[in-house]
PAZAPA-4460 file (N, C-alpha, C; in steps of 0.05 Angstrom, whole numbers, plus 32768, in hexadecimal, padded with zeros to 4 digits):
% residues 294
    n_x    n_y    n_z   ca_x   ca_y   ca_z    c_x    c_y    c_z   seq   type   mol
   76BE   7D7A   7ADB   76AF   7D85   7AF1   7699   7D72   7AFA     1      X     A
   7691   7D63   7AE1   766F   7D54   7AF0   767D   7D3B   7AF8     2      X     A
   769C   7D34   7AF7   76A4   7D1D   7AFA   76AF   7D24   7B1B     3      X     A
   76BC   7D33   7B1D   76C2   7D3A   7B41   76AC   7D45   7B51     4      X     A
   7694   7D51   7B3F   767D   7D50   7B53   766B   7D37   7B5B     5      X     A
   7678   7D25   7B4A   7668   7D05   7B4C   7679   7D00   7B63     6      X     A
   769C   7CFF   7B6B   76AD   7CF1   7B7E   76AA   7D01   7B94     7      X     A
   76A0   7D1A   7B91   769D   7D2C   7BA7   7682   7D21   7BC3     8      X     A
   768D   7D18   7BDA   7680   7D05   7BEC   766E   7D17   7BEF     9      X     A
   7651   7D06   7BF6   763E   7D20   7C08   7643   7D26   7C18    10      X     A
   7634   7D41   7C29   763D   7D48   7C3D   7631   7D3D   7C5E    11      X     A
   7619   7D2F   7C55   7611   7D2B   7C68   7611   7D0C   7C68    12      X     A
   7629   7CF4   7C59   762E   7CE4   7C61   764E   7CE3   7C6F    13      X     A
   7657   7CF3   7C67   7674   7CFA   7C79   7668   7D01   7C8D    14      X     A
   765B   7D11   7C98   764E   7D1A   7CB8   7643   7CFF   7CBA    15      X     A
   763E   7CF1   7CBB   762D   7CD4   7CB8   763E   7CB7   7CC9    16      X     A
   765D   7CC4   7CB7   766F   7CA8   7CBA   7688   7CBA   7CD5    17      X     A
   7681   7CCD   7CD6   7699   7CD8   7CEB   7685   7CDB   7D05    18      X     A
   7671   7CDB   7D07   765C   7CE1   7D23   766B   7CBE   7D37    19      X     A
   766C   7CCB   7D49   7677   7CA9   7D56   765B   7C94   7D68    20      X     A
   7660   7C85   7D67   764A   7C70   7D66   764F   7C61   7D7B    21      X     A
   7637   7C6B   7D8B   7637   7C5B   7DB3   7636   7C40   7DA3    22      X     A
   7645   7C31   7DB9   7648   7C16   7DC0   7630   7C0F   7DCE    23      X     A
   7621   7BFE   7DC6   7607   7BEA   7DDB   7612   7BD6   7DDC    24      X     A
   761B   7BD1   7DF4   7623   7BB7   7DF9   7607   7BAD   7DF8    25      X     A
   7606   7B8F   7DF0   75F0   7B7A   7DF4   75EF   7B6C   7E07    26      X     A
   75CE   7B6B   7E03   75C3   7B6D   7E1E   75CC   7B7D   7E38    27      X     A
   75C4   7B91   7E34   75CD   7BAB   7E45   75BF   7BA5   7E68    28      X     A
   75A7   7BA7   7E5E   7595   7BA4   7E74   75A1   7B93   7E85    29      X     A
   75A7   7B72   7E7F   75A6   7B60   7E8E   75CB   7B61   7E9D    30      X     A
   75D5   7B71   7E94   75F1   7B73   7EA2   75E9   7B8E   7EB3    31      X     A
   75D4   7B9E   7EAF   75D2   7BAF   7EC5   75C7   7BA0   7EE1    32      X     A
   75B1   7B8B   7ED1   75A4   7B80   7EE7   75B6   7B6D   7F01    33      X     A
   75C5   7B64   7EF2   75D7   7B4F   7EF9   75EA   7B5D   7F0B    34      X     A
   75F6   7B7E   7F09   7601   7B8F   7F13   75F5   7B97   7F2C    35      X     A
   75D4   7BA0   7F2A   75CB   7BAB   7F3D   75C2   7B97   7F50    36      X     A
   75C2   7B7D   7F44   75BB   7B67   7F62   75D2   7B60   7F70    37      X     A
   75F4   7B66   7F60   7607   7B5D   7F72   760A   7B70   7F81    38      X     A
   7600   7B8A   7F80   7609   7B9F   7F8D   75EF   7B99   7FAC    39      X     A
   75E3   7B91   7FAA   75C9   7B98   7FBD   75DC   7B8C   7FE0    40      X     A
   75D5   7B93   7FF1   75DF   7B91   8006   75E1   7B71   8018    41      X     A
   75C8   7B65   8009   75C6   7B49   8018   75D0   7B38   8001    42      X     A
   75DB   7B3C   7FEA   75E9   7B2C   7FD7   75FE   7B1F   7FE2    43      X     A
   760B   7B28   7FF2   762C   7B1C   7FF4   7621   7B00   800C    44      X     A
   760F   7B0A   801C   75FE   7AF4   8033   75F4   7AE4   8026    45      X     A
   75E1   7ADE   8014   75D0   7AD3   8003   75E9   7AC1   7FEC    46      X     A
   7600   7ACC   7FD9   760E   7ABB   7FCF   761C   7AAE   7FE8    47      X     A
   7627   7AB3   7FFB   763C   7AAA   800E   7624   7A8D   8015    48      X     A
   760E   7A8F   801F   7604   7A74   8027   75FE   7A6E   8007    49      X     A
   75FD   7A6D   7FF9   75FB   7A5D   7FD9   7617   7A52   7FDB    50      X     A
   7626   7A5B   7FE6   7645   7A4F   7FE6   7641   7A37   7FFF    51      X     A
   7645   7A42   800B   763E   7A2B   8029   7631   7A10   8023    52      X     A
   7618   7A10   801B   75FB   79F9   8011   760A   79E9   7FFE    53      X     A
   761D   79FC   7FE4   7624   79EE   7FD4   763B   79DB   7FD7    54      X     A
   7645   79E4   7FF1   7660   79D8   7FF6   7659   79C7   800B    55      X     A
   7641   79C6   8018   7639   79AE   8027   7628   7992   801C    56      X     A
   761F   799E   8002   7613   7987   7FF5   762A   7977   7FDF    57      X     A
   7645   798A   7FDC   7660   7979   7FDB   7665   7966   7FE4    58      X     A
   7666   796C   8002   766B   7963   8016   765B   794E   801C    59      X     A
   7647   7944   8019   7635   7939   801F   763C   7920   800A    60      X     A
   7635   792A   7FEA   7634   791A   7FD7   7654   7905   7FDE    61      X     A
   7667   790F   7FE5   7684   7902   7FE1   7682   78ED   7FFE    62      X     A
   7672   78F7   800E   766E   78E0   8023   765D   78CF   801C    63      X     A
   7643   78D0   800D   7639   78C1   8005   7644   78B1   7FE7    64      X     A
   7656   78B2   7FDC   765A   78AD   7FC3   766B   7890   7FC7    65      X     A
   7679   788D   7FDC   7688   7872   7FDF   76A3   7878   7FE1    66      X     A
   76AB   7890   7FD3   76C7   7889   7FD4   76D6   7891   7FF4    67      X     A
   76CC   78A0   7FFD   76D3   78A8   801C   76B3   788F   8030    68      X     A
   76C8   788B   8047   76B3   787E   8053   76A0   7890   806A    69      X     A
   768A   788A   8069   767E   7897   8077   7688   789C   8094    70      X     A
   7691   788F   80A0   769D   7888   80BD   76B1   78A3   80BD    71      X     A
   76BC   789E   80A8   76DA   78B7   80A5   76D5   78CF   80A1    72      X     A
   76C6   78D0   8090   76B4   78EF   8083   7690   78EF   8089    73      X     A
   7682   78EC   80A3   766C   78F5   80A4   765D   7900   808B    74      X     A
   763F   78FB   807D   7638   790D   8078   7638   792A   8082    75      X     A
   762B   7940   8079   7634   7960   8082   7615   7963   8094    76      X     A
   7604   7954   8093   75EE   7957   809A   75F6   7956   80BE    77      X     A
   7600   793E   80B8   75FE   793A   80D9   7615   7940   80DE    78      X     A
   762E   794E   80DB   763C   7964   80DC   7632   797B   80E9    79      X     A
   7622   7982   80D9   761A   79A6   80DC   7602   799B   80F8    80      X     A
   75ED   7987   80FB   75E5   7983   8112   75F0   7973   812B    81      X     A
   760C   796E   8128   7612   7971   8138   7621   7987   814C    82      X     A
   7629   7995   8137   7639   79AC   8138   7621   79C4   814F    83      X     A
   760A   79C2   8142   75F1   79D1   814F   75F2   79C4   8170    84      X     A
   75EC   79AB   816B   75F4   79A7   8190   7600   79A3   819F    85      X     A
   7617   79AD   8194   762C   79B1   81A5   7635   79D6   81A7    86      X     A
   761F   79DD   819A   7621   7A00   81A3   760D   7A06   81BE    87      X     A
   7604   79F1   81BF   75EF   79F5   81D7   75FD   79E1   81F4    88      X     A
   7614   79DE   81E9   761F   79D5   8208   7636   79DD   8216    89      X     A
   763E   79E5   8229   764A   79F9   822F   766B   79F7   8237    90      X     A
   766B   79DA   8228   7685   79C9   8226   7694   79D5   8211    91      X     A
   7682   79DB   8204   7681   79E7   81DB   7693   7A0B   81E4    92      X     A
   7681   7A16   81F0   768A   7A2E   81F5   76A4   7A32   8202    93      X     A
   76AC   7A1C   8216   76C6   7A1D   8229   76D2   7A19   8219    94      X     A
   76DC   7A0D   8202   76EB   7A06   81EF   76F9   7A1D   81E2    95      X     A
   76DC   7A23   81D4   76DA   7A42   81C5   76EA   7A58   81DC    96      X     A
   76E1   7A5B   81F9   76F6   7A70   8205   7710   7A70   820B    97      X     A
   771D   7A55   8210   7730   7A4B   8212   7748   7A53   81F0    98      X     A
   773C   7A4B   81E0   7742   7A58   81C4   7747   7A71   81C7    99      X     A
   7732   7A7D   81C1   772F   7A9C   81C3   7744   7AAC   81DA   100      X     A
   7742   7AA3   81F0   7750   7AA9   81FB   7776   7AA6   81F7   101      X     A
   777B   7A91   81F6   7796   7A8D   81E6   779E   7AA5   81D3   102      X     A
   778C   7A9A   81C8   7785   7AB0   81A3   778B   7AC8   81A8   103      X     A
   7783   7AD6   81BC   777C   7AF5   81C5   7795   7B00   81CC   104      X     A
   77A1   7AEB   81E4   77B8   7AF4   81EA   77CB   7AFE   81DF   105      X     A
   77CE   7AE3   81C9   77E1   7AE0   81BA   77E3   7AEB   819F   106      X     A
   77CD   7AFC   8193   77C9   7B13   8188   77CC   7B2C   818D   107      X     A
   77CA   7B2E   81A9   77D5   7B4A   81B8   77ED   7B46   81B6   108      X     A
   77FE   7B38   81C1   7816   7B35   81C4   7824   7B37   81A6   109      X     A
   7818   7B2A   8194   7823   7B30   817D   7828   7B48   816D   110      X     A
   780A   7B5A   8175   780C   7B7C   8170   7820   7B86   817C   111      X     A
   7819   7B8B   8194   782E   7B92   81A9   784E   7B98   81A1   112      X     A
   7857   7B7E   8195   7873   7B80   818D   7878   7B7D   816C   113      X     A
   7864   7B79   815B   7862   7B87   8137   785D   7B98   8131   114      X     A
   784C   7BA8   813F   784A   7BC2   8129   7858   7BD6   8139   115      X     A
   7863   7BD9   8156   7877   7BE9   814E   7892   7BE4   814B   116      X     A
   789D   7BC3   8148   78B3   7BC4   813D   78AC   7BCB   8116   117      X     A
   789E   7BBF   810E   789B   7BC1   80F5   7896   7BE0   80E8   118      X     A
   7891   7BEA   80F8   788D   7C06   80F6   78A7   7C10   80F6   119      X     A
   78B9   7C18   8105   78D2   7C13   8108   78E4   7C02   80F2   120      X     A
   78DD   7BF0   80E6   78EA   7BE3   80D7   78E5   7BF3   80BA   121      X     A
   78CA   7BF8   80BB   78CC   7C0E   80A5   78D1   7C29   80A1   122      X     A
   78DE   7C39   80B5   78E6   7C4F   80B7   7902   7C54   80B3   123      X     A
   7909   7C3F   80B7   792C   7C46   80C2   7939   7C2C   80B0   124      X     A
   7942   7C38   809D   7954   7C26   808A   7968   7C17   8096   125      X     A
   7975   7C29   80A7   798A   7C13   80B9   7981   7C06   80C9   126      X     A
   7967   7C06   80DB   795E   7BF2   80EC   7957   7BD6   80DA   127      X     A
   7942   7BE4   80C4   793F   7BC5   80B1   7959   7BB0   80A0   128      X     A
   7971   7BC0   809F   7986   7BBA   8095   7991   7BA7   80A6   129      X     A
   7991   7BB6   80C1   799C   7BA4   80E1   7988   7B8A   80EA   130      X     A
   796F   7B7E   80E0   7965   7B70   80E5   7950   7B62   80D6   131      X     A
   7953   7B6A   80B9   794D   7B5D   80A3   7951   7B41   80A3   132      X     A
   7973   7B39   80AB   796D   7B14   80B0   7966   7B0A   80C0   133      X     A
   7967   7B13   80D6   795E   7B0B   80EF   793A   7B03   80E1   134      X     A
   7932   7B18   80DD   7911   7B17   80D4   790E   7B07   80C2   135      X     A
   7922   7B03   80AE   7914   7AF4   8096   7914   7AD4   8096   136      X     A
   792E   7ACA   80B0   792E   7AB1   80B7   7918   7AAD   80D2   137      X     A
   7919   7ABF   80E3   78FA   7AAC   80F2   78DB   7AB4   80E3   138      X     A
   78E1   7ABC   80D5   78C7   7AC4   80C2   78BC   7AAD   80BB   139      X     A
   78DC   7A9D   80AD   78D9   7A7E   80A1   78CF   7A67   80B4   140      X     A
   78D7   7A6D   80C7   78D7   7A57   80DA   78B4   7A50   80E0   141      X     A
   78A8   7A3C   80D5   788F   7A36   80E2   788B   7A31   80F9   142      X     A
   7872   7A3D   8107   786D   7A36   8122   7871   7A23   812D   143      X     A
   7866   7A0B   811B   7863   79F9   812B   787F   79DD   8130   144      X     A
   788D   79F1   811F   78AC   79E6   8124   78B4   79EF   814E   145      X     A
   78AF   79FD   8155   78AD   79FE   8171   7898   79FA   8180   146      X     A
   788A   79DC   8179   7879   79D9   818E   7888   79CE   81A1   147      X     A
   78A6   79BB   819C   78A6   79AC   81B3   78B9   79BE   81C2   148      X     A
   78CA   79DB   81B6   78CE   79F2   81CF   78B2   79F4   81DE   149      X     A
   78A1   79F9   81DA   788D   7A05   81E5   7877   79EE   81FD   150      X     A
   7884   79DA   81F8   787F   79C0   820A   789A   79BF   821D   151      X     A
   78B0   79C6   8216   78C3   79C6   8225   78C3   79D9   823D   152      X     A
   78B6   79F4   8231   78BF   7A02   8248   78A1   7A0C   8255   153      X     A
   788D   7A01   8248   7871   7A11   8250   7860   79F3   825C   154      X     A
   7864   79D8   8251   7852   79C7   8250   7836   79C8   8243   155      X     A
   7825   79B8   824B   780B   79C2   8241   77FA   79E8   8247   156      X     A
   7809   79EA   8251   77F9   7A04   825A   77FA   7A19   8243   157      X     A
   77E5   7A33   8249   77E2   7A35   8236   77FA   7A50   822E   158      X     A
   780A   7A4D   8241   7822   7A62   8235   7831   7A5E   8222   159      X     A
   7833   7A3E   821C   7839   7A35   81FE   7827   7A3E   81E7   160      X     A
   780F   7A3A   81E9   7805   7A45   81D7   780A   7A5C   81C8   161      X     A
   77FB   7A70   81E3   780A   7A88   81DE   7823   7A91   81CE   162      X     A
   7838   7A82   81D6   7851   7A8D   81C7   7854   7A7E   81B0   163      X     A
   7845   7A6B   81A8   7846   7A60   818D   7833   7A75   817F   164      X     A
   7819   7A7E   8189   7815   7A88   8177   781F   7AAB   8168   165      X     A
   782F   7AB8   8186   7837   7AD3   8183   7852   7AC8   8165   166      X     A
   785D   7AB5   816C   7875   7AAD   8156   7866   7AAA   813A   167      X     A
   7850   7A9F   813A   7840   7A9B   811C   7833   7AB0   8118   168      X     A
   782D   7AC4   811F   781B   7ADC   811A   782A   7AF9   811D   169      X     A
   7843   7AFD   812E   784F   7B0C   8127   785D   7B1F   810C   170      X     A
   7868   7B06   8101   7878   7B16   80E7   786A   7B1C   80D0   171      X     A
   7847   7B0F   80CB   783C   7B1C   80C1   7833   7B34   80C2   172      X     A
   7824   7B3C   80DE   7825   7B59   80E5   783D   7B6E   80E1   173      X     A
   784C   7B62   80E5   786B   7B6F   80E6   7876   7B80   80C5   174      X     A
   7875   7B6A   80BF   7876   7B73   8097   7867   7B7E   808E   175      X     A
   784A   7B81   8093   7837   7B92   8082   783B   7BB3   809C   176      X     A
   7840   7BB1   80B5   7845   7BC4   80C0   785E   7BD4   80B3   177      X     A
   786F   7BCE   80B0   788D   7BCF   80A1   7881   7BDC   8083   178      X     A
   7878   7BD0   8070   786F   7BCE   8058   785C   7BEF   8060   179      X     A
   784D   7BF3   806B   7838   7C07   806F   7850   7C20   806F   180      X     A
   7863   7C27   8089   7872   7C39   8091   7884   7C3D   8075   181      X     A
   7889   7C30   8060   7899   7C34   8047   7882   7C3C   8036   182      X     A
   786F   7C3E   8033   7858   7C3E   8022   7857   7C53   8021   183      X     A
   785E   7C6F   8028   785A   7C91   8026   785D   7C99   801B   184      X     A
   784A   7CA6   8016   7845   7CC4   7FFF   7863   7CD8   7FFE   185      X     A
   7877   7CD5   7FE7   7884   7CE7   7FEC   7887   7CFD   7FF1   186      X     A
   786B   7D0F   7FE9   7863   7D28   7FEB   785C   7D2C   8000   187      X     A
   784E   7D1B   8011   7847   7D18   802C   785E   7D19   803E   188      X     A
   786D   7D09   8037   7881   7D0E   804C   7896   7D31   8040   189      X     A
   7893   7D34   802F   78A5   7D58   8024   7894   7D61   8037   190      X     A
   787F   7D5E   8035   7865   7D69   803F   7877   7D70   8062   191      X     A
   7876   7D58   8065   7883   7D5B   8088   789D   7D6D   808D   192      X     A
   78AD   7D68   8080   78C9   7D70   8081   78C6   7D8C   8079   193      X     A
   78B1   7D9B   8065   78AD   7DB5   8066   78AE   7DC4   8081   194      X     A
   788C   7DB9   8091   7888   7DC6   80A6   7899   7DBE   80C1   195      X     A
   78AC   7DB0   80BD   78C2   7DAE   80D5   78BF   7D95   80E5   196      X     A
   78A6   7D7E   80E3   78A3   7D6D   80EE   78C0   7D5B   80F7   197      X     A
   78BB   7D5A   8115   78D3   7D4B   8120   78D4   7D2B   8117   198      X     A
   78DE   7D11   811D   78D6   7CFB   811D   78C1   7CF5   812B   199      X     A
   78C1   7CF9   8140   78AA   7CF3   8151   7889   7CFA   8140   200      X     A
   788C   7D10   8135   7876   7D1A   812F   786C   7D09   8113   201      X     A
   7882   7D0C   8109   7881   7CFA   80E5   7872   7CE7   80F3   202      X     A
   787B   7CCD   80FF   786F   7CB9   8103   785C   7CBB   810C   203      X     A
   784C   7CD1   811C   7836   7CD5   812B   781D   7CDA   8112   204      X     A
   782E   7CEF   8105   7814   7CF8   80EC   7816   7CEC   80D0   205      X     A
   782C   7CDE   80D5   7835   7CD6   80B4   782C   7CBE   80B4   206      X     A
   7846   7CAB   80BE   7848   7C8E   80C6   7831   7C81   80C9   207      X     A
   7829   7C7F   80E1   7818   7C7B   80F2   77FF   7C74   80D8   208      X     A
   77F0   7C92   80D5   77DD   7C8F   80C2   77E2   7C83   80A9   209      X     A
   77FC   7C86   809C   7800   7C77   807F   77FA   7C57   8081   210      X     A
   7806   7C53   80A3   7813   7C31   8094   77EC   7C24   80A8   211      X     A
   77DE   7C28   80B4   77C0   7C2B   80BF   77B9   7C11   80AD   212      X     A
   77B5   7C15   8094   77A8   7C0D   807D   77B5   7BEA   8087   213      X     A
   77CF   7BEC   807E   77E4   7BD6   8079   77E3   7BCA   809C   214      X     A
   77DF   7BD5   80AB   77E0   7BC9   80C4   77CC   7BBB   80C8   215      X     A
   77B1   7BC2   80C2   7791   7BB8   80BF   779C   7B9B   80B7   216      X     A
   779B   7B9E   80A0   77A0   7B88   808C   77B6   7B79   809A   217      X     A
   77C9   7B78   80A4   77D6   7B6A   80AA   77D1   7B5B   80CC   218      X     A
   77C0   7B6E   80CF   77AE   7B62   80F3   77A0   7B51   80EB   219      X     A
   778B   7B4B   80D4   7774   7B45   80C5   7784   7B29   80C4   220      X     A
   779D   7B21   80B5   77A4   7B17   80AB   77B3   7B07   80C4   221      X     A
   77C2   7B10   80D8   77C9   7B01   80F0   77BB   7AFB   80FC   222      X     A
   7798   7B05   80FB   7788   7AF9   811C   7784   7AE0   8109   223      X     A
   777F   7AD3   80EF   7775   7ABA   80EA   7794   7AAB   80EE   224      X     A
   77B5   7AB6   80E1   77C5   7AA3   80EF   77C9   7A98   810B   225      X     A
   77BC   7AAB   811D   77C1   7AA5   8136   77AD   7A98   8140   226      X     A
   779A   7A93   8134   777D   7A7C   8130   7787   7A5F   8137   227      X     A
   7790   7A5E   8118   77A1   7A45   8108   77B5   7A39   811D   228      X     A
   77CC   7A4C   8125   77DF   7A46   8138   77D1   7A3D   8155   229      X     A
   77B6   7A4D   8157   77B3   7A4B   817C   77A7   7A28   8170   230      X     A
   778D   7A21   815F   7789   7A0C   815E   77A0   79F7   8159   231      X     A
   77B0   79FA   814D   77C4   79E0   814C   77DC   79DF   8164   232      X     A
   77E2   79F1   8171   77F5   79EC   8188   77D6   79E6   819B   233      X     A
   77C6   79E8   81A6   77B0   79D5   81B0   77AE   79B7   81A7   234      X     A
   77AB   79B8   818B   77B0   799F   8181   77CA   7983   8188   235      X     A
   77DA   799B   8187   77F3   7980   8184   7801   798D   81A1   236      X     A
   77FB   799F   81B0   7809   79A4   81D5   77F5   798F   81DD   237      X     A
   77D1   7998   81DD   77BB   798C   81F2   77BB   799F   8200   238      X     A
   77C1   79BA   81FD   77B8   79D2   8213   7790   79D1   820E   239      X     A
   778A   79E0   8220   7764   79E3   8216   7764   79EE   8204   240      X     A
   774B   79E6   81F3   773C   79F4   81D9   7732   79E7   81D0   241      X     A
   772C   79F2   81B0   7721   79DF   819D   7733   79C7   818E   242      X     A
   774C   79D3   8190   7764   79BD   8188   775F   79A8   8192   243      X     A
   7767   79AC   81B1   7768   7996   81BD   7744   7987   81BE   244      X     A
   7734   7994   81C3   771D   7987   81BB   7719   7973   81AE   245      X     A
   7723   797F   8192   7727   7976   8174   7736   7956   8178   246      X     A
   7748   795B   8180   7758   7940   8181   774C   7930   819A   247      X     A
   7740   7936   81AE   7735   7922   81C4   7719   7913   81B2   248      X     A
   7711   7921   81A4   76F1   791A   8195   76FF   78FF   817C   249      X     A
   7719   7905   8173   7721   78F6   815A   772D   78E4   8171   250      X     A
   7737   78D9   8183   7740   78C7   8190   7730   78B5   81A4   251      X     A
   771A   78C5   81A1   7706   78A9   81A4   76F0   78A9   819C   252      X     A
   76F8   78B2   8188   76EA   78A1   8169   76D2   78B1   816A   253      X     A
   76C4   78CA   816D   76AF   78D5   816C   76B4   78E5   8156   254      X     A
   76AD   78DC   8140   76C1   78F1   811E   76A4   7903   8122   255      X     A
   768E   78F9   8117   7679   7912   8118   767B   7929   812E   256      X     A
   7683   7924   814A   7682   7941   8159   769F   7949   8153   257      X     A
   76B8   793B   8148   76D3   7946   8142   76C4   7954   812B   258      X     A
   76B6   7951   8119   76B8   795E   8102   76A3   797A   8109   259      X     A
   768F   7978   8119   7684   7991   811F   7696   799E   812F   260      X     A
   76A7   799B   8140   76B8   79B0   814A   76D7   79BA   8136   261      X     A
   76D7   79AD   8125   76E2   79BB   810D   76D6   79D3   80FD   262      X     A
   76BB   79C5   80F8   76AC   79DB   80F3   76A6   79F8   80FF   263      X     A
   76A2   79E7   811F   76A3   7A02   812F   76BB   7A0D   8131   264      X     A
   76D1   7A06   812D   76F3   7A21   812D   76E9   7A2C   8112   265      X     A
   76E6   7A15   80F8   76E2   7A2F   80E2   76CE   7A47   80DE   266      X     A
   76B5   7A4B   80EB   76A5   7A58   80F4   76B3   7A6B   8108   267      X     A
   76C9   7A66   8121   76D2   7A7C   8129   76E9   7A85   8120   268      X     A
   76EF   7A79   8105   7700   7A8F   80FA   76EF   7AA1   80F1   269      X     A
   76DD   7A90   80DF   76D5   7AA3   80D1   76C8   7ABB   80E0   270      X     A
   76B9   7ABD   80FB   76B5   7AD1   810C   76CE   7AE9   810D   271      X     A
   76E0   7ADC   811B   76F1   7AE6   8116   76F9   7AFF   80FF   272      X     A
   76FB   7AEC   80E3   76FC   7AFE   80D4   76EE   7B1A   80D1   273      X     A
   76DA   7B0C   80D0   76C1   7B28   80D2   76BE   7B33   80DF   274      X     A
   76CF   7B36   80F7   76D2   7B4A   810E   76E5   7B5B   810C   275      X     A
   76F6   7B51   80FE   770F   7B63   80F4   770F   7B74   80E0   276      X     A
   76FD   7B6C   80CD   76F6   7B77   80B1   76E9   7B89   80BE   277      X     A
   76D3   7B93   80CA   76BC   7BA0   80DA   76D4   7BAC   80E5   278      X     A
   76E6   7BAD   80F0   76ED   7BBA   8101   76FD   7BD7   80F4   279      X     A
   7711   7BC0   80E3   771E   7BCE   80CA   7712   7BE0   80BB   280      X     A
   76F2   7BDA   80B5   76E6   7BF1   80A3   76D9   7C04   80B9   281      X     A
   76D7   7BFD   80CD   76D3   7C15   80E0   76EC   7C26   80E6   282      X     A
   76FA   7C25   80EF   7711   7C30   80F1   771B   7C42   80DC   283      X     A
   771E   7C31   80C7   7727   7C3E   80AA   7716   7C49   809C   284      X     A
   76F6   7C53   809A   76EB   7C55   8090   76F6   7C73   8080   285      X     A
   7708   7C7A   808B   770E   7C9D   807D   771E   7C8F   8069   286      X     A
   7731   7C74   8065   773A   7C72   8053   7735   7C5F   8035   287      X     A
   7740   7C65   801C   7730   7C69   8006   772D   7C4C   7FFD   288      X     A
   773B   7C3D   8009   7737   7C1E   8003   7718   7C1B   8014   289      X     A
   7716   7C28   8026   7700   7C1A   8033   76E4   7C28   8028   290      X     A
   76F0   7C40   8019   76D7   7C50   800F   76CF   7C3B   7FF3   291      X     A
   76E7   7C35   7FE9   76DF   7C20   7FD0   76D1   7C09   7FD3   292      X     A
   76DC   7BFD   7FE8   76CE   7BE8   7FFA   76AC   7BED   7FF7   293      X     A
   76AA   7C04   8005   7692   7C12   8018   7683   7C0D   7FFB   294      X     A
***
């Protein structure tokens, strides 16, 4: 008996070893802190130019270092000032509308005929069955494999452009439109077929709103191809823009203002972008990607 009341555990170190035991991660504080400054609203502004500075004093150092010649690669200094005075001349801006304009068109035009074939392509098994190859070979085809159709039958003007860029910006819209209309809630659609919804209607309340999300994204994603495309059929047609800009500034030999109007297209993409994104979370704000976002 005094030998099993010796093996007999206490009772209040069994309550002792079964109580479960919070985790402190270390240094707690400083991963909150580090949390609550990435969260603050002017963080993403504030790292984004820490990105910029750091990538211009790259830039800088590799022109100054020898191995690139200065002549070829400007420092970034007189890059970015030149780039500044040429926003103040109104040669700078004609460029920029001439672009834009191309751009615009040929972005409409590309909606216009992707999201509701693509929409369509994802509704109807036999329509995507009936034109699956057709789509998946000019999908392949790079734009700028038809620049010299688009000199053939347009010349410099800018209707070439245009249709170079509706061909490069189309079938991305097209597939994530497609991709969206397959993306449905199965219950959502029982849902439809319960209360009697015709086709027309499915697509009106179903469709429509499901594939929204996937269309965003895929507009988002075509206005910078149709960027890319309007600047290089400028480039290599010579219709107006920054393309052609671009290449008049490198052909006689002015590389510092060629290299600020590079700068200036990547600046209006990036506008660009952020107009789309803005637009997208306006629009979508009821949906839950954008609330996650938010």
């Amino acid at each position: 008996m005094a030998r099993s009341a010796q093996l007999e555990p206490d009772a209040g170190t069994v309550d002792e070893l079964a109580a479960p035991v919070a985790y402190v991660p270390p240094d707690g504080d400083a991963a909150l802190r580090r949390r609550s400054l990435t969260d603050q609203p002017w963080a993403p502004v504030v790292l984004g130019a820490i990105g910029i500075l750091l990538s211009l004093a790259a830039w800088d150092m590799l022109s100054r270092s020898g191995f690139v010649s200065p002549q070829d690669l400007p420092p970034s200094r007189e890059v970015v000032v030149s780039f500044f005075e040429q926003l103040r001349t109104s040669e700078f801006w004609g460029h920029v509308g001439n672009t834009l304009r191309s751009w615009s068109i040929g972005l409409a035009l590309s909606a216009s005929i992707a999201i509701p074939v693509g929409l369509a392509l994802g509704s109807s098994w036999a329509f995507w069955r009936a034109l699956r190859p057709t789509v998946e070979f000019l999908r392949a085809v790079p734009g700028v494999a038809l620049v010299p159709v688009a000199i053939l039958l347009w010349g410099q003007g800018i209707q070439g452009s245009v249709a170079l860029i509706v061909f490069g910006s189309v079938w991305v819209l097209m597939i994530n439109a497609m991709y969206g209309a397959r993306q449905l809630d199965e219950v959502a659609r029982d849902t439809a077929r319960v209360f009697g919804l015709n086709r027309v209607e499915r697509i009106r309340w179903l469709v429509v709103p499901g594939a929204l999300p996937y269309v965003a994204t895929g507009l988002r994603i075509a206005s910078a191809a149709a960027l890319i495309t309007a600047v290089t059929a400028e480039l290599v047609i010579g219709s107006p823009g920054m393309g052609s800009a671009i290449a008049k500034a490198q052909t006689a030999g002015a590389t510092v203002k060629m290299y600020g109007l590079i700068l200036g297209t990547g600046m209006l993409g990036l506008v660009t972008h952020l107009f789309f994104q803005r637009l997208e979370g306006h629009f979508l704000r009821w949906h839950l990607s954008q609330q996650k976002a938010g």
